[in-house]
C-alpha positions in Angstrom: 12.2 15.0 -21.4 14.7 12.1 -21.6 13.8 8.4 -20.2 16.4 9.3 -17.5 15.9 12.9 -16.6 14.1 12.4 -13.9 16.3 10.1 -12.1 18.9 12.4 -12.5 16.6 15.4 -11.0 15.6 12.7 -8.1 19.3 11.8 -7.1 20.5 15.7 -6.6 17.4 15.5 -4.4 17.8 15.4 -0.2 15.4 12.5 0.6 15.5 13.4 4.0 14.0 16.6 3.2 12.3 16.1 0.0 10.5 12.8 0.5 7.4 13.4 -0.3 8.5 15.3 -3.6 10.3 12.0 -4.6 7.5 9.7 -3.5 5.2 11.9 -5.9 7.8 11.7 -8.5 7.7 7.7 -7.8 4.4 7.3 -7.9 3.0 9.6 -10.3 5.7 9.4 -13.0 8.2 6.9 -12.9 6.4 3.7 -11.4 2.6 4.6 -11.3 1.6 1.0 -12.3 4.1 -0.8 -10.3 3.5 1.8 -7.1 0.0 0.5 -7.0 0.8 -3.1 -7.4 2.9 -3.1 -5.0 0.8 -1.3 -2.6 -2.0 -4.4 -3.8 0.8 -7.2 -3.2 1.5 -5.2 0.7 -2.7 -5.6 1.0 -2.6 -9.1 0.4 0.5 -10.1 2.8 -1.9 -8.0 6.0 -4.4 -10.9 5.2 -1.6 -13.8 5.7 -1.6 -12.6 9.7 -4.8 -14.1 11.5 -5.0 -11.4 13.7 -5.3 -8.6 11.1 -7.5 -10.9 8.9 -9.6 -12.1 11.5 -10.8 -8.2 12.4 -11.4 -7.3 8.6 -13.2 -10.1 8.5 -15.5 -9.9 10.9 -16.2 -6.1 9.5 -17.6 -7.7 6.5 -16.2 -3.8 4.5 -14.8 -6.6 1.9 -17.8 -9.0 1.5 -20.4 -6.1 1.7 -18.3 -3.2 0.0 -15.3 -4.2 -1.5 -14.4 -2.0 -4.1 -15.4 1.0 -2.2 -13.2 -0.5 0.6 -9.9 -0.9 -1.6 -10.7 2.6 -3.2 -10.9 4.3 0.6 -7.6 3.1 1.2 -5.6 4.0 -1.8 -7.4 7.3 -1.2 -6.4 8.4 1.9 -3.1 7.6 1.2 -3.5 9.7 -1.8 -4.9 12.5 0.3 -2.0 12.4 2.9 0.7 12.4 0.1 -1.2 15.1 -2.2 0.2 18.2 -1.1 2.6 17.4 1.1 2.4 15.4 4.5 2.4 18.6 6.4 -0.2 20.4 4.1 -3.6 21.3 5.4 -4.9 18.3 3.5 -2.3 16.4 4.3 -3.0 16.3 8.4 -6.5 16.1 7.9 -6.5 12.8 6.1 -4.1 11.6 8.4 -7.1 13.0 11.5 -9.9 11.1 9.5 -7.3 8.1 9.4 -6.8 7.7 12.7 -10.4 8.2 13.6 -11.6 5.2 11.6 -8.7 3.3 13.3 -9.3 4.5 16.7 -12.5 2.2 17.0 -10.7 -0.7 17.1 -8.2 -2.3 19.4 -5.0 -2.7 17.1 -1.7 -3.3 18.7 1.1 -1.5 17.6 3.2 -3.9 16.3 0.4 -4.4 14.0 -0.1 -0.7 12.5 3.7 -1.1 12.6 3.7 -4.2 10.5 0.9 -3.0 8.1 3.1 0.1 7.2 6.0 -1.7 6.9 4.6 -3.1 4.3 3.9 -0.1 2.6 7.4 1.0 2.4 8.2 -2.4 1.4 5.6 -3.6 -1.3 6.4 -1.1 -3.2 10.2 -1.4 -3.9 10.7 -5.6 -3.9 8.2 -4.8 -6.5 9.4 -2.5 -8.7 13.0 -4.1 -8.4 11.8 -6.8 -9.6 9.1 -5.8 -12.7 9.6 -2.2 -13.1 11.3 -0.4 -16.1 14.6 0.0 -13.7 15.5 -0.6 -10.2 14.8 2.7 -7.7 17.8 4.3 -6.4 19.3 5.1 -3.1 17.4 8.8 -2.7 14.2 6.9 -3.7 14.6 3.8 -1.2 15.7 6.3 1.7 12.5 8.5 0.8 10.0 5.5 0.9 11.7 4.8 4.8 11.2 8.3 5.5 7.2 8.7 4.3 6.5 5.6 6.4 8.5 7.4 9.5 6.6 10.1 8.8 2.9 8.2 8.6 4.2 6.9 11.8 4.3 10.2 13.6 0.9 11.3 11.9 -0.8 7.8 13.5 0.8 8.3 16.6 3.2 4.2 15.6 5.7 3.7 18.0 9.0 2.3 17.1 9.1 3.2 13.4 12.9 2.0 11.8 15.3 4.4 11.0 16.1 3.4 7.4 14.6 0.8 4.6 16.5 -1.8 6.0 15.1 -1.3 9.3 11.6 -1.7 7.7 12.7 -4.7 6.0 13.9 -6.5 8.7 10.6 -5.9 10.8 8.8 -6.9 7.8 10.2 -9.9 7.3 10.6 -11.0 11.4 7.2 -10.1 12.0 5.7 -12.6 8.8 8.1 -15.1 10.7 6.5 -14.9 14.1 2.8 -13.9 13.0 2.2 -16.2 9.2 -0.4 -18.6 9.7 -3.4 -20.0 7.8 -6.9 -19.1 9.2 -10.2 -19.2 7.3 -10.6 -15.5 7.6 -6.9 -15.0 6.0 -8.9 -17.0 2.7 -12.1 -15.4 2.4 -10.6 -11.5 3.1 -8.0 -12.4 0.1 -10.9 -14.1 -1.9 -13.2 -10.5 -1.8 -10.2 -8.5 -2.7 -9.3 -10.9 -5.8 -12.7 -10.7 -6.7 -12.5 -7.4 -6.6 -9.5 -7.0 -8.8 -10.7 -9.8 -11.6 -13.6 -7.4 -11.9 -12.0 -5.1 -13.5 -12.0 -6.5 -16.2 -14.2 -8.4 -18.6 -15.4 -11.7 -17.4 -14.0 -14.1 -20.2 -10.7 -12.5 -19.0 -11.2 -13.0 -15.1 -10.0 -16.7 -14.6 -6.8 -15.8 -16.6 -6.3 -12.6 -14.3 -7.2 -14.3 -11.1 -4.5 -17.2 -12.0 -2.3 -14.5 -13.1 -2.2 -12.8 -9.9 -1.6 -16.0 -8.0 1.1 -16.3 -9.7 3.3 -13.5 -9.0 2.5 -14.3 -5.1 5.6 -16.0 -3.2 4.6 -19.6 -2.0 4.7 -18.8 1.6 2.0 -16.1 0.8 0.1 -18.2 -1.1 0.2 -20.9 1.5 -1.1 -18.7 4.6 -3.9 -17.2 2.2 -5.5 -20.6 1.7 -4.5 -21.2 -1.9 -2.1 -23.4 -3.7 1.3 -22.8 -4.8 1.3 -21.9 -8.8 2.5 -24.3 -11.4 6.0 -23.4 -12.3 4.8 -22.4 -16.1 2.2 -20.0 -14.9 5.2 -18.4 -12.4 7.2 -18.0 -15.4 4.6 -16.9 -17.7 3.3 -14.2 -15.1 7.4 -13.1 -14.4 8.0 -13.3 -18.2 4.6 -10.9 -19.3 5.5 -8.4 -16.4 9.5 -8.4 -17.9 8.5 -8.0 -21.5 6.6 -5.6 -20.1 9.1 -3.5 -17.8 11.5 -3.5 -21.1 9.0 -2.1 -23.6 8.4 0.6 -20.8 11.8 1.7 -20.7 11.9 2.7 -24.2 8.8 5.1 -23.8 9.1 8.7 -23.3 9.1 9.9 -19.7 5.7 10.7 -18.0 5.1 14.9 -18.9 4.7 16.8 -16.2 1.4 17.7 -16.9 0.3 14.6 -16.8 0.8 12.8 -13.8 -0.7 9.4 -12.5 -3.6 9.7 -10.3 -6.1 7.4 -9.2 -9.5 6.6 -11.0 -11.4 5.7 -8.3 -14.6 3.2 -9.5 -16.5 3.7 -6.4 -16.5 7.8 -6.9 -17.0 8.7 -11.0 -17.7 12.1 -9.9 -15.2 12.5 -7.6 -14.7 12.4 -3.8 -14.3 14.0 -0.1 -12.5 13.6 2.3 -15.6 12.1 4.6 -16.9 10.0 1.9 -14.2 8.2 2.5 -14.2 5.3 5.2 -16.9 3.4 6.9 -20.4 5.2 6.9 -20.2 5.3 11.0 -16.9 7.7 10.7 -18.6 10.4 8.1 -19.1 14.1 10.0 -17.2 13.0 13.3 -15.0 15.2 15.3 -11.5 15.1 14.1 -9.0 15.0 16.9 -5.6 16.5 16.8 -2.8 14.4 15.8 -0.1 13.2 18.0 2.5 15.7 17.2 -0.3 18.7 17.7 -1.4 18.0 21.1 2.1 16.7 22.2 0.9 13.7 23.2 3.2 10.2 23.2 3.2 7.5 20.3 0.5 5.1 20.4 0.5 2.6 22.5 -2.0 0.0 22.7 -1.5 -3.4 24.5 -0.4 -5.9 22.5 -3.5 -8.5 22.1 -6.1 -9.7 19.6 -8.1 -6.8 18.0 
C-alpha cells in the first residue's frame, strides 16, 4: 500500500456518514502517535480551567491512581469508537460514561468545553508535527464524532462544524484560563505519570520536553514557566525531523492497526473495570437518544 493510498480512500469517503470509519483510519493508521498526543495536550488544557481542575482535584483519581486514571479515559473512548458509535459496544461505553459522570455536578458548558477539546487537540496537533496535514473529510469527521459524543452524553449545544468547535474552544479558554493550585498539582500527577514511562535517567529530559511543546498561556495557567526559546525549538525541531522520516515509511497494513497498550490492564480489560471502583456493577441507564429524553442540562455553577 502506497504512503498516500489511504488519503485517497479517506477523501472519496462521506464524512458525514462515514465518520467513525475515518476517525479509525485517523487514529489507527495514519496519526496513531500524534492522535494520542493530541488527545494528552486536550487533557492538559481541562486542567488550565479552575473549575474542571478544582473537581479532579479534590477526587484525588490522579494523586492516588494516576495511570489507571489516564488509561480509563483513553479507554472508553476507545470502547465508544471500536465498532462503531452506534454498535452494541459502542452505546454501552457511552451508558458506563455517563454514569461515572452523572455523580457530579458538571455544567454543560464544561462537558462542552472538554470535548471540544477532543476534536481540537487532535488536529492543531497533527497539523503541526504529523507526517502531513489532515484533510477536509478528516477535519469534518473529527466535528462530527464530537457531535455525535454529544448526543450519546446527552451535551447541549454541540457546533455544527470544526470551526464551530474551534471557536468555542478558543472563547471558552478566554473567559474560563486562570491559575489555581489545583490546575498545578492535577498537571503535576499526569506529567508524572507520563515521565514514567520511561527510564528514570530519561525523565527530566522528557518532562522538560513536554513543557516545551505547551503554548505559554498553557504553561502559565498550569503553574509552570514559559520554556526557554532553545528547548521550544529543540522539542519543535525533534517532533519535525521526526514527522519527515515518517512520511517516507510504508503505510500502516491493515492488519496491523494502532491500538492502545494499556499499563494498568497487561491482561486486558472490561468494560466495568474501567472507571472509579464506586461505578463497577451499577445499573446502566438508557442514553438520551433511547429514552427520548432532552440534552443535558445542568445549571451552570461550580462542580
Amino acid at each position: 500500500m502506497g504512503r498516500y493510498s489511504r488519503l485517497r480512500e479517506i477523501r472519496r469517503m462521506d464524512p458525514a456518514r462515514d465518520y467513525a470509519e475515518i476517525l479509525r483510519l485517523i487514529s489507527q493508521y495514519e496519526f496513531p502517535w500524534d492522535y494520542r498526543q493530541g488527545v494528552s495536550v486536550a487533557f492538559l488544557r481541562d486542567y488550565g480551567v479552575p473549575r474542571i481542575s478544582v473537581l479532579l482535584d479534590r477526587t484525588q483519581e490522579f494523586e492516588r491512581s494516576g495511570q489507571k486514571r489516564y488509561d480509563d479515559t483513553v479507554l472508553i473512548g476507545y470502547e465508544m469508537a471500536a465498532d462503531g458509535f452506534d454498535s452494541e459496544r459502542g452505546r454501552a461505553a457511552a451508558r458506563h460514561l455517563n454514569r461515572i459522570h452523572g455523580k457530579y455536578r458538571i455544567p454543560n458548558e464544561d462537558f462542552l468545553y472538554v470535548l471540544a477539546t477532543t476534536v481540537v487537540g487532535p488536529k492543531r496537533w497533527i497539523d503541526r508535527f504529523g507526517w502531513r496535514p489532515l484533510c477536509a473529510q478528516e477535519v469534518q469527521a473529527l466535528a462530527e464524532v464530537g457531535r455525535k459524543m454529544a448526543a450519546m452524553m446527552g451535551i447541549e449545544g454541540a457546533p455544527e462544524s470544526y470551526a464551530g468547535f474551534e471557536r468555542l474552544l478558543d472563547a471558552y479558554e478566554e473567559r474560563m484560563f486562570a491559575y489555581d493550585p489545583a490546575n498545578r498539582r492535577v498537571a503535576n500527577a499526569t506529567f508524572r505519570i507520563m515521565a514514567g514511562w520511561y527510564p528514570r535517567p530519561l525523565r527530566p529530559l522528557v518532562a522538560r520536553f513536554s513543557l516545551a511543546v505547551l503554548d505559554e498561556r498553557l504553561l502559565v495557567v498550569l503553574g509552570f514557566r514559559p520554556q526557554p526559546h532553545w528547548a521550544r525549538l529543540s522539542a519543535e525541531g525533534v517532533l519535525r525531523l521526526r514527522a519527515r522520516c515518517v512520511r517516507w515509511l510504508p503505510a500502516r497494513p491493515r492488519w496491523l492497526p494502532s491500538r492502545p497498550q494499556p499499563r494498568s490492564y497487561p491482561f486486558g480489560w472490561r468494560l466495568d473495570d474501567l472507571g472509579p471502583h464506586w461505578a463497577r456493577s451499577r445499573p446502566l441507564e438508557p442514553l438520551p437518544d433511547e429514552r427520548g429524553a432532552s440534552p443535558r442540562t445542568v445549571p451552570n455553577q461550580s462542580a
